[in-house]
N, C-alpha and C positions, 0 to 999 in steps of 0.2 A: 291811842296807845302811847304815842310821844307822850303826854303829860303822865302820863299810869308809871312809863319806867322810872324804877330809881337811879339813872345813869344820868350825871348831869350834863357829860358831852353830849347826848343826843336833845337835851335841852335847849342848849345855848343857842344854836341856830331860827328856833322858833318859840322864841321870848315874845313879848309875853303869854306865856300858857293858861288853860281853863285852870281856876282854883279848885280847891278842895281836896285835892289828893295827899295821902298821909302816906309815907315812905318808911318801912321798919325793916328792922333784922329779920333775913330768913331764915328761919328755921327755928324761930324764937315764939310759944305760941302766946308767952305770956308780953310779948310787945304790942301783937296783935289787939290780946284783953284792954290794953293802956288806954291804946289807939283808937277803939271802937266805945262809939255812944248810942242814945236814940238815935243821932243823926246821921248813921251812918248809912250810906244806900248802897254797899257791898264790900266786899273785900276778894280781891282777885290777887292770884299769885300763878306763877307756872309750879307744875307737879316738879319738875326740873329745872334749874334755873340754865338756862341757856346760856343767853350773852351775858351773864355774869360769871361763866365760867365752869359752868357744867357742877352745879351744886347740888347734890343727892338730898333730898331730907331725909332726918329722922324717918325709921320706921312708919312712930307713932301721929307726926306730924300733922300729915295731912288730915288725920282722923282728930285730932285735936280741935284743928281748924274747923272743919264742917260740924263738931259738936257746939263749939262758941257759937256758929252760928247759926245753927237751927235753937238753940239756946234763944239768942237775941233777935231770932227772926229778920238774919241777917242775909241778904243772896250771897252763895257761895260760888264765885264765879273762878273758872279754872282756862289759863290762858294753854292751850293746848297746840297752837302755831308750830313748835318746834319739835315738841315732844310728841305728837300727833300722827297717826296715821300707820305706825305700826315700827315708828322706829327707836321705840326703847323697849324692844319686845314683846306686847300686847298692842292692839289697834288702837287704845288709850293710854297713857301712860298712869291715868290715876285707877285703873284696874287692876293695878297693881298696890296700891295701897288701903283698900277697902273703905272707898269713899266714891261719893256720886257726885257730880257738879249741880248743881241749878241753872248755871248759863257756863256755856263752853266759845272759845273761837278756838277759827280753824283757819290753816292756808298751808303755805309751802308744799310740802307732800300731799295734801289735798288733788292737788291736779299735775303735781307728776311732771312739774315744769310748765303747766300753763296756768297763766295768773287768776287764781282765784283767791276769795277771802270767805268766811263762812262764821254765822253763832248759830250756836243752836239753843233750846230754852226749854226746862219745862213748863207745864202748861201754866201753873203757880208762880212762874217766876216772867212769863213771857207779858209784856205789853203792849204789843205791834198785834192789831188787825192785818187781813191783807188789804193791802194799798195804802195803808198809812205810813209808810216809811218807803222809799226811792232813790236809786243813785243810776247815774247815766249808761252802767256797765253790770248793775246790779240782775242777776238773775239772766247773764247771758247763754244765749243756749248752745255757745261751740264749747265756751268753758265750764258749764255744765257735764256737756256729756263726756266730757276730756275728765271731769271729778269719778262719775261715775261710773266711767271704765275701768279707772285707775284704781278707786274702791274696790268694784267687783274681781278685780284680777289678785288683789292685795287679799281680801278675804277668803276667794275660792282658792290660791296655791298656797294659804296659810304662810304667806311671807313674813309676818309677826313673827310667828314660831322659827323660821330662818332666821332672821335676825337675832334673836335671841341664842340660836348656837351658833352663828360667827361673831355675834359679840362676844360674848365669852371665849373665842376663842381668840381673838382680837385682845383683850383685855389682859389673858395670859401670857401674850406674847409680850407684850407692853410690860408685864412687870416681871418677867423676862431679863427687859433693857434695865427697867429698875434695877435688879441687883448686879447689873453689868456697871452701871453707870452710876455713881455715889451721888452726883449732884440731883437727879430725879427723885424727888421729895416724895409722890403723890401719885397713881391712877387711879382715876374715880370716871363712873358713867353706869349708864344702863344701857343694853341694848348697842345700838352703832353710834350713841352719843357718848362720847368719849372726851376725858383732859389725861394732857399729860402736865405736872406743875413742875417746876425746878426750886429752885434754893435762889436762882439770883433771875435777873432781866435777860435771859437769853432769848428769847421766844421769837422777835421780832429777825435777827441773826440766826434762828434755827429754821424758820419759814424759808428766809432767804437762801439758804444754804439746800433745804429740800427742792426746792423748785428745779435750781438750779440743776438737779438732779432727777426733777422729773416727779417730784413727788409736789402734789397739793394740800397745805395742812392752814389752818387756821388759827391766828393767834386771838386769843380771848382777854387777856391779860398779858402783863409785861412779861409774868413767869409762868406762864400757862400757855398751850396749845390744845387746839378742838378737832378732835377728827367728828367727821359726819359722812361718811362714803357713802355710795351708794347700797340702797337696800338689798342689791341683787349682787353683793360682791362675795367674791368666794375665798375660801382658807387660800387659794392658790395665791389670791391678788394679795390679801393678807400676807403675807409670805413675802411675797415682793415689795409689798409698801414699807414693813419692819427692816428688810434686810440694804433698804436704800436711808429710811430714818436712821437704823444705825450707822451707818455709812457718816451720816449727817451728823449723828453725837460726838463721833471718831472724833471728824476734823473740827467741832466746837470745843472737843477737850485738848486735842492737840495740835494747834493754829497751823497752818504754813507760814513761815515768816518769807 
């Protein structure tokens, strides 16, 4: 997945990487078309773009995308790592845009804090017998059953559907700050994946300042911050987290000298 991202800082550490990989504009379908030949053996993108900053697509996007490629008889593979598991309010996030993967991965909220990684394949696109493919932690069985908890408890209380009304109400509140705050450009997300953008470089000075405060927020970008809370957080905590962010806006707009 190092060689797949288009980030080149996570590059540079592990030069030289496998070739072949072609890096385009999200959200672009016709970069895609440019990009893709007989030779291509798939094309993966997140339904969301995470580490680049919590990028929505287009509506139409995704459905674009898996038309090109059933077109071209191409695997349409959907990195689902971040977006996964129920936290852009559907157990998938590309359920939401009426499209189907061919190959999927999976981790983070997969196991709820205990390290898993996971693809999934349909049968037409799967090339792995069993036993032909092995890794020394692959298929262990405490992290396993730690997935399949975490699943079951995630599907039976319909935590998807939570998520999706304290996102939205999360989100509200967020552009709330926005018309409180002229320098916040931007809230965009789904579910409890969340950015907030500004107009200049504060981000890194605005984590610091929430912390300091008691709040955990992540910066994505120089002018971007990422919320990702937990799935189980409620309007209450919500509440507390905005009313200590603003707190945090206050004093980036009006320094202490």
């Amino acid at each position: 997945m190092t060689a797949a991202t288009g980030q080149s800082k996570f590059h540079e550490p592990y030069t030289p990487l496998p070739n072949g990989f072609v890096n385009v504009e999200y959200n672009n379908i016709e970069a895609i078309k440019q990009a893709t030949n007989e030779q291509t053996c798939g094309v993966i993108l997140e339904p969301i773009q995470g580490e680049g900053g919590v990028n929505v697509p287009d509506d139409n996007y995704l459905k674009e995308v898996q038309s090109w490629c059933r077109e071209k008889g191409i695997p349409f593979i959907l990195d689902e790592i971040q977006t996964g598991i129920g936290r852009t309010g559907t157990l998938f996030a590309y359920e939401q845009y009426n499209v189907e993967p061919d190959i999927m991965t999976l981790a983070k909220g997969l196991g709820s804090g205990v390290p898993i990684g996971a693809f999934l394949a349909k049968e037409n696109a799967s090339v792995f017998s069993p036993g032909e493919h092995g890794s020394t932690f692959g298929g262990n069985p405490l992290v396993c059953a730690a997935a399949y908890a975490t699943l079951k408890y995630i599907i039976d209380n319909d935590i998807p559907g939570r998520v999706n009304q304290v996102g939205k109400y999360f989100m509200t509140k967020l552009e709330n700050l926005k018309q409180q705050f002229d320098f916040i450009t931007e809230v965009r997300g789904q579910g409890l994946l969340i950015a907030l953008e500004f107009d200049s470089e504060i981000a890194q000075e605005l984590v610091r300042v929430c912390l300091d405060k008691g709040l955990l927020v992540n910066r994505v970008k120089p002018n971007a911050l990422r919320f990702m809370p937990p799935l189980i957080i409620t309007e209450k905590e919500v509440d507390k987290a905005i009313s200590i962010l603003e707190d945090a806006l206050e004093e980036i707009r009006n320094p202490k000298h």
